[in-house]
C-alpha positions in Angstrom: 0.0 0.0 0.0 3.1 2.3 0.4 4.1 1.7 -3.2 0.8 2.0 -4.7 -0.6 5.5 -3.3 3.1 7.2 -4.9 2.2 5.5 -8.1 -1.0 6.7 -8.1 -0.4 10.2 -7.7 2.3 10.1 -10.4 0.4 8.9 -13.2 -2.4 11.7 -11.8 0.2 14.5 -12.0 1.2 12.8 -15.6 -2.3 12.6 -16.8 -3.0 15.9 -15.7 -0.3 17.9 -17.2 -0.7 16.0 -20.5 -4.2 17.1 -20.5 -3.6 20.6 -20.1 -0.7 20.3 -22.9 -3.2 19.2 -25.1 -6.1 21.7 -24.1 -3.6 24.7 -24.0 -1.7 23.9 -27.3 -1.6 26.6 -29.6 -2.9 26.7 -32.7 -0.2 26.3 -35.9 0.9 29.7 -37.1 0.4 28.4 -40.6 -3.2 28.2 -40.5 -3.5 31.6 -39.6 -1.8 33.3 -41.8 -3.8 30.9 -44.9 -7.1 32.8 -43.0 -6.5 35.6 -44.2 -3.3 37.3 -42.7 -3.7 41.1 -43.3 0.0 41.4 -43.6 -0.3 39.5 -47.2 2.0 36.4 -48.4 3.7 35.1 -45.2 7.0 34.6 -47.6 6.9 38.3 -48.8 7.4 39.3 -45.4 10.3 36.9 -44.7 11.5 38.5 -47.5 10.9 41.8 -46.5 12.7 41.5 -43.2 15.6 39.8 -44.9 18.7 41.9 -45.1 20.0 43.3 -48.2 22.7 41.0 -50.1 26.2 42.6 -50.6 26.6 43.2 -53.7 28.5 40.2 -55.8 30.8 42.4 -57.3 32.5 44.0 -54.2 35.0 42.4 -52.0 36.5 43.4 -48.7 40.5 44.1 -47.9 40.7 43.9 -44.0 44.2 45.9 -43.1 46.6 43.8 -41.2 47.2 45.8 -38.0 45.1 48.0 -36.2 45.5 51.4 -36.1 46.5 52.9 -32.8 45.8 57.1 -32.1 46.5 58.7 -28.7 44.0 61.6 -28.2 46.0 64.5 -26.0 44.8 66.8 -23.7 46.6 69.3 -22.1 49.9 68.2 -23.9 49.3 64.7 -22.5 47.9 61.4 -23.5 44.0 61.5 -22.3 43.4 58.4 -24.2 43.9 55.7 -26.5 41.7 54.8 -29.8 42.0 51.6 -31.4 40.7 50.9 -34.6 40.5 47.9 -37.0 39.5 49.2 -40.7 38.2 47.1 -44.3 38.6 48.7 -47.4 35.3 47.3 -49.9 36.6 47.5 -53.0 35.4 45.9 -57.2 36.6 42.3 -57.2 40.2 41.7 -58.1 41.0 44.9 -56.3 42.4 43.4 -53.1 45.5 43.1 -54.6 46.0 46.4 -55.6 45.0 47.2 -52.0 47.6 45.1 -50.1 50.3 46.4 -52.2 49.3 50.7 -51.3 49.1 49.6 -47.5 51.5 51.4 -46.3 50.7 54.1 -47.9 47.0 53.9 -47.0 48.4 53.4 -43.4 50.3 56.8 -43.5 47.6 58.7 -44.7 44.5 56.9 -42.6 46.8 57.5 -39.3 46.7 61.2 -40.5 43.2 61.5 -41.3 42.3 60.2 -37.3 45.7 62.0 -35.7 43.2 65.0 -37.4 40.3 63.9 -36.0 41.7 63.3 -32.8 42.9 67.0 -32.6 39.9 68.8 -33.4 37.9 66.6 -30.8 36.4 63.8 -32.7 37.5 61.0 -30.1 36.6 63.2 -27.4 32.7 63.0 -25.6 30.4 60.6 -27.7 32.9 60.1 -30.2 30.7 57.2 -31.6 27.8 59.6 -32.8 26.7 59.5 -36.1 27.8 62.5 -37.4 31.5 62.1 -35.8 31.5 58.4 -37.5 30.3 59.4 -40.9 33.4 62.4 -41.1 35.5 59.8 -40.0 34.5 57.1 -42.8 34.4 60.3 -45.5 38.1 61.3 -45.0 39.2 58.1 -44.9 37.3 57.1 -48.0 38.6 60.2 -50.1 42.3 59.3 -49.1 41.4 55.9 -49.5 40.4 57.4 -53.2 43.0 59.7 -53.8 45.6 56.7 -53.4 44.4 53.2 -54.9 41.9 54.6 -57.2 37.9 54.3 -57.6 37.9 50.7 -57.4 37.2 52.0 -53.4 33.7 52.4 -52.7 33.6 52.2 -49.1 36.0 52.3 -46.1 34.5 50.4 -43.1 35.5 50.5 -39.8 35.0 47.2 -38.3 36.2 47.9 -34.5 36.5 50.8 -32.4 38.0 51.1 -28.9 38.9 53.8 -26.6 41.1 53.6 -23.3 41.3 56.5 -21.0 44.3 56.6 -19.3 
């Protein structure tokens, strides 16, 4: 009699909570959306909310080192930014790319030592309009040295540590 009343309640508590399962089972999304889903086509809004594909004739050239810019204040160093940067450019232009890198170093280190001195790593240095001068400069150097086969200069990280 021990054994049986633990037994008992088990298949109970079983039997119950399968019972609720089944009462309290939602009904299959798919069926709702054939009933007449104001929202149209449930595919077209997959589609919809699907990012938008890089382009196929674009490729990326990620620098090798980062870039490294102490921001002074005071004639001392406040703080330091690090930054990782990819060059999008037309396919086959990697190459071209990888053999300008120095050059493209020297002149993105001066483009953000210039940023850095009139302030642009200083408060919210990540605001959208500090960002988007940043990515300009660096894409009209990025222009000026290996060509128009740049379309975009992308800056992949972003760090800064106060000292």
């Amino acid at each position: 009699m021990k054994i049986l009343l633990p037994i008992i309640l088990l298949l109970v508590g079983v039997g119950s909570g399968v019972g609720a399962g089944l009462v309290l089972k939602p009904e299959p999304v798919e069926d709702e959306l054939a009933d007449g889903n104001p929202c149209g086509d449930p595919m077209e809004v997959m589609e919809a909310a699907a990012p938008a594909p890089i382009p196929e004739e674009r490729e990326y050239a990620k620098l090798n080192n980062q870039f490294i810019i102490p921001v002074v204040d005071d004639g001392r160093v406040a703080a330091l930014v690090v930054m990782s940067l990819n060059i999008e450019v037309e396919i086959g232009g990697r190459p071209a790319i990888f053999a300008a890198e120095p050059k493209l170093r020297d002149a993105f280190l001066q483009v953000m030592f210039d940023h850095a001195n009139v302030g642009g790593f200083s408060g919210n240095f990540t605001s959208g309009t500090n960002m988007r001068s940043l990515r300009n400069e660096l894409l009209r150097v990025a222009r000026e040295i290996s060509g128009p086969s740049v379309s975009d200069v992308l800056i992949i990280d972003i760090v800064r540590q106060d000292s």
